[in-house]
N, C-alpha and C positions, 0 to 999 in steps of 0.2 A: 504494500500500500504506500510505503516512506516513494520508494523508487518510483511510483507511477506519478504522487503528486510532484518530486521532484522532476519528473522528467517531464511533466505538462507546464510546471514554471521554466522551464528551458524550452521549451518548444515555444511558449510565448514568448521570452525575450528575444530569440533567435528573429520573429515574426516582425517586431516591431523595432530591431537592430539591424535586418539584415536585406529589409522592406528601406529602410533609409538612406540617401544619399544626398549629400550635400549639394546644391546648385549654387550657380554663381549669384550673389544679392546681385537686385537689382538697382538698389538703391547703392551708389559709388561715391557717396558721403559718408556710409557710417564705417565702422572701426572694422568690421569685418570684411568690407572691403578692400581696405587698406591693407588687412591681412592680407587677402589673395593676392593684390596686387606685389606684397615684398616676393610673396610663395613664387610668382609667377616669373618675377625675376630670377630668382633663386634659380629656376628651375631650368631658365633659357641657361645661366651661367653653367651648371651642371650637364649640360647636354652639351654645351662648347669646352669640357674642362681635361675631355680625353682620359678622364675616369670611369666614364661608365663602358660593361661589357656589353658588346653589342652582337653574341652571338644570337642567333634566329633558335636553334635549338633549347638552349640553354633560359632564353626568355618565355619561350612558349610550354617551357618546364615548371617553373617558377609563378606563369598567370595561369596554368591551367589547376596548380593547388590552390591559390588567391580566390578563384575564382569557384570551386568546389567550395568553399570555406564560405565568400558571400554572396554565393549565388549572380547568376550573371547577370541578369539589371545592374546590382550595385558594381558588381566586376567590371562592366562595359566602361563605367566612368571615370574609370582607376587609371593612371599612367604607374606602368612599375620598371625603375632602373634595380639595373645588379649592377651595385659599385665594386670597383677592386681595391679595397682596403680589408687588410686582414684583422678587422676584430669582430666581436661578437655582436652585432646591431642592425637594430633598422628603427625607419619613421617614418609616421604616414603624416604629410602636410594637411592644411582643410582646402585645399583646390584638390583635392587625388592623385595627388603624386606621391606614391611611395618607394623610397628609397631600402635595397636590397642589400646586405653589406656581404663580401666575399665570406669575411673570417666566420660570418652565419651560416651559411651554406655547409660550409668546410667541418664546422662544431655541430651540425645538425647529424641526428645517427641516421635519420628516416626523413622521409616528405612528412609523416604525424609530426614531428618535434618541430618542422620546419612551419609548419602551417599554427599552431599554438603559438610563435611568437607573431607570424603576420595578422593571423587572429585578436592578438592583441592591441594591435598598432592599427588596426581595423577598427578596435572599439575605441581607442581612444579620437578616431576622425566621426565616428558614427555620433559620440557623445557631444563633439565639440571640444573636447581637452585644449585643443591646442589656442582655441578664441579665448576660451578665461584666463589661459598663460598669456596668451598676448595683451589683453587688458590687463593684468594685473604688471606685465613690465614696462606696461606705458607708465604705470603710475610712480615708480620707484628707478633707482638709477639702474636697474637692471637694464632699461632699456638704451644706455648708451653701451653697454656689449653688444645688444641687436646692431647698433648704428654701424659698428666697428666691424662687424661681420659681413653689414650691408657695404661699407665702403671695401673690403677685403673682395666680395665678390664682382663688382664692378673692374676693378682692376686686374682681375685673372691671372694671380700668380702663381707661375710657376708649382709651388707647392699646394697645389689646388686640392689634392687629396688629404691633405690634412687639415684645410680649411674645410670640406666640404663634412670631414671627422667632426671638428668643430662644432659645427654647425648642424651635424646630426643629434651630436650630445646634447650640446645647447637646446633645442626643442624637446627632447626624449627628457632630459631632469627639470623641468619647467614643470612639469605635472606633479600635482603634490598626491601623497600615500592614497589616500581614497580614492583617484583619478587611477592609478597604478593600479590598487586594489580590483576596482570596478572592469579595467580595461581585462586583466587577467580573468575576470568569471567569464567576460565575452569571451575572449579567445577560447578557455575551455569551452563554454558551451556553441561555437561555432566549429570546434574540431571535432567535438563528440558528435553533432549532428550531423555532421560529413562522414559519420561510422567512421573514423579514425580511433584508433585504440587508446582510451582513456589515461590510462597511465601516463603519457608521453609527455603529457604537459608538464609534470613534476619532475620527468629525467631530465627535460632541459635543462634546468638549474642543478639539481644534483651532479651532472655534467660539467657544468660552468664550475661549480664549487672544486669539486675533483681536481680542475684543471690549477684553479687558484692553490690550493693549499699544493700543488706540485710549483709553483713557481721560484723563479729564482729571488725572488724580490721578497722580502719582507713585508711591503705594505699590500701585496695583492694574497699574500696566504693567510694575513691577517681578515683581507676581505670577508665579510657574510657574518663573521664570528663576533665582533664586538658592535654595542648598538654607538650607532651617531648620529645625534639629538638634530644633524642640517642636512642629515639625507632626505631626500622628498619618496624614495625608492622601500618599499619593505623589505626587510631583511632576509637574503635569498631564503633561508630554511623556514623563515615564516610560509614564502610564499608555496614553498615544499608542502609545509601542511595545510596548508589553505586548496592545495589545488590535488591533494591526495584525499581531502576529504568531500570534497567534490566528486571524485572518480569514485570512492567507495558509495557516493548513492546516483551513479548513474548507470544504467545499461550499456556495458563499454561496448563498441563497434571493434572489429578486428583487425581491421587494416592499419599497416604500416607504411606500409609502401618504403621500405629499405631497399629491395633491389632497385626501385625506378628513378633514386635516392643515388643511388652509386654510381651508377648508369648514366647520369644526368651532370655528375660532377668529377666521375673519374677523368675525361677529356685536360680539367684544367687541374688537377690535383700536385703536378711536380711546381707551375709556378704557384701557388697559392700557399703549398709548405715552403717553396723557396724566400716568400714573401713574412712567412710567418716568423723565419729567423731572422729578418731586419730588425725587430723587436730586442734580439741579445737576451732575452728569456729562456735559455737553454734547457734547463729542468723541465718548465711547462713544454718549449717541444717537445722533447723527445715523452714526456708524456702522451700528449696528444699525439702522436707518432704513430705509439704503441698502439693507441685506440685505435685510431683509424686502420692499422692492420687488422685488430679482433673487430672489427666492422664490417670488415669484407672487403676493404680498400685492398687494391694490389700489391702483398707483402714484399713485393722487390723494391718496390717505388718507396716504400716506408720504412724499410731497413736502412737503405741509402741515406735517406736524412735523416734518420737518427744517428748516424755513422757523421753525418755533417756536420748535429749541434753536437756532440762533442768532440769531433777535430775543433769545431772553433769555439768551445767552454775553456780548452786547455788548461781542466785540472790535470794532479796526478793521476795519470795511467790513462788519459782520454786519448790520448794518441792510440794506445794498443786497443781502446775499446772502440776509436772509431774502425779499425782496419779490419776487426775482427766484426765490425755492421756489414764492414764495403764486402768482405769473403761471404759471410753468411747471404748477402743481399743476390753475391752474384749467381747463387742457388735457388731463387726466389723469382714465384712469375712476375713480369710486370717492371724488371730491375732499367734504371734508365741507363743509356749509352756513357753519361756522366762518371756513372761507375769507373766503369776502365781509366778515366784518365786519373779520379782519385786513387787506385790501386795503380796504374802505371808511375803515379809522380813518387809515392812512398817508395815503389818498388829501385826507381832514379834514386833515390836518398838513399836508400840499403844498397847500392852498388850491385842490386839481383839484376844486372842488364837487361838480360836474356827471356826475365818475365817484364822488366819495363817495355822493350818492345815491343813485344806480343799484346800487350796492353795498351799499349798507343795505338797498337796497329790497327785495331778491334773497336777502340774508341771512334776513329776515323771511318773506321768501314760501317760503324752502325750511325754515325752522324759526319757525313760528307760533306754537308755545308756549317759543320763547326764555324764559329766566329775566330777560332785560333786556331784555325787548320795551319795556316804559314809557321805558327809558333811550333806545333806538334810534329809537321813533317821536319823543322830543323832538328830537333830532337833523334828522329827514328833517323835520320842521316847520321848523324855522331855517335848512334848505340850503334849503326851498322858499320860505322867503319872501327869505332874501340873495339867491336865482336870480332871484326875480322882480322884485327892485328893479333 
């Protein structure tokens, strides 16, 4: 009886959430106009910034869970970019532009975990969150950071992707705990009614947490665990039980959707961990590494880069434990051409010639248009003629 009326109060917000979408006011005097109109800036600047990915595959991946989650009416309205920045986020503006971030995708185990945070950022545009943020930073000097953002986008710098980081955040912490709170029951109850598997909304964060307490940094394993009286955000393990007990009174749908998950995002998986180590976060890679092989991800491709962050953590013994990723990787489906020249260059230093060649050589023959082919053919020139004296 608990489950049936639960699930008839989620059949009705879903109805009256997902029935909803914002149109442009018509009136272009009031404050909410004025939103759209920064949003719509914003939006040209981000389309000019050479950060968004613009694979046809890879987008029609990404709108077609969007769009399961809020039904296509509201879906038709939606513009959704997938940015290539490696962290864990997204934001929906109130003109329908939502922004995708890579490091989401990459930390997502399935399309269910994927679709519970865009489900979120869904409710918080359904609700309006982001017009009472923007009234409320008109009023207070919050609103010269908006200025400083707005001038930052006009000028198109170079660093576009971290402005555009910026300016993700900046709208994502503007919403205070109740807003957050409220936006998370939507997104569960818009995942659950797309029969996605209930659970998935509470691994997301369990995930995130996982990843944090492996970090190399101090203040990010510290993250979720102590309360901070000027976080606007509830505290991941709140949000844990708030959204596990949700799923304990719903009728969970079964779908995953993990393989279609894998499928969709193994194409871009070597630069997105190549990307994740610009961070210098070592620990958390090679955690998240590890996952993504018991994930299903290509265990050759994932051995390799943990073999990477610690060739470049360079504690003791990370040198014999990267070499010993690169050997074990090169046993492993999926292992990228990269390999070889990291085991050819070690192999150069240990004076082993005769496996540095073979290794260059392999390197070359699986990636012919290397960017350092000229560099690696001098190489196999000077092993081949020290071999032959």
């Amino acid at each position: 009886m608990i489950k049936y009326l639960v699930s008839t109060l989620i059949a009705l917000t879903l109805f009256t959430t997902s029935a909803y979408a914002q149109s442009r006011p018509e009136d272009q005097s009031t404050d909410e106009a004025g939103l759209w109109y920064k949003m719509d800036k914003y939006e040209q600047a981000l389309k000019n910034s050479g950060a968004v990915i613009d694979d046809p595959e890879l987008n029609a991946y990404v709108r077609r869970v969007t769009c399961d989650i809020t039904g296509q009416e509201a879906c038709d309205k939606l513009r959704i970019y997938i940015i290539q920045e490696p962290i864990f986020n997204a934001s929906m503006a109130p003109n329908g532009m939502m922004t995708v971030y890579s490091g989401l995708l990459l930390r997502s185990e399935n399309e269910a975990q994927m679709a519970c945070v865009l489900g979120h950022e869904y409710g918080h545009f359904a609700e309006k969150h982001s017009l009472e943020g923007w009234r409320r930073a008109k009023s207070t000097s919050q609103w010269m950071i908006g200025l400083q953002f707005a001038a930052a986008f006009a000028g198109l710098p170079p660093e576009m992707g971290q402005v555009i980081n910026q300016v993700g955040s900046l709208l994502f912490y503007r919403y205070n705990r109740g807003q957050e709170t409220e936006a998370d029951t939507i997104g569960f109850n818009l995942t659950a009614k797309a029969d996605y598997h209930a659970d998935e909304c509470a691994n997301v964060w369990k995930n995130l947490i996982s990843e944090n307490e492996n970090s190399s940094f101090k203040s990010k394993r510290r993250r979720g665990k102590w309360f901070n009286p000027y976080s606007t955000h509830p505290l991941p393990k709140d949000r844990i039980n708030e959204l596990e007990a949700l799923a304990a009174s719903y009728s969970s749908g079964q779908k995953t959707g993990r393989d279609n998950h894998i499928a969709a995002i193994t194409p871009y998986l070597e630069n997105w961990m190549k990307a994740e180590l610009l961070a210098r976060d070592f620990d958390s890679n090679i955690y998240l590494f590890e996952q993504l092989k018991a994930r299903g991800f290509p265990p050759g491709m994932a051995d390799y880069y943990v073999g990477e962050a610690y060739r470049l953590r360079k504690e003791e013994g990370d040198r014999a434990r990267a070499v010993a990723m690169w050997e074990k990787a090169m046993t492993q489906e999926g292992v990228p051409a990269s390999v070889h020249r990291a085991l050819a260059e070690h192999y150069r230093k240990k004076d082993r010639k005769a496996d540095a060649l073979a290794s260059y050589q392999t390197y070359l023959a699986q990636s012919p248009q290397a960017e350092d082919r000229e560099l690696i053919l001098a190489y196999i020139n000077r092993l081949n003629k020290q071999l032959a004296n």
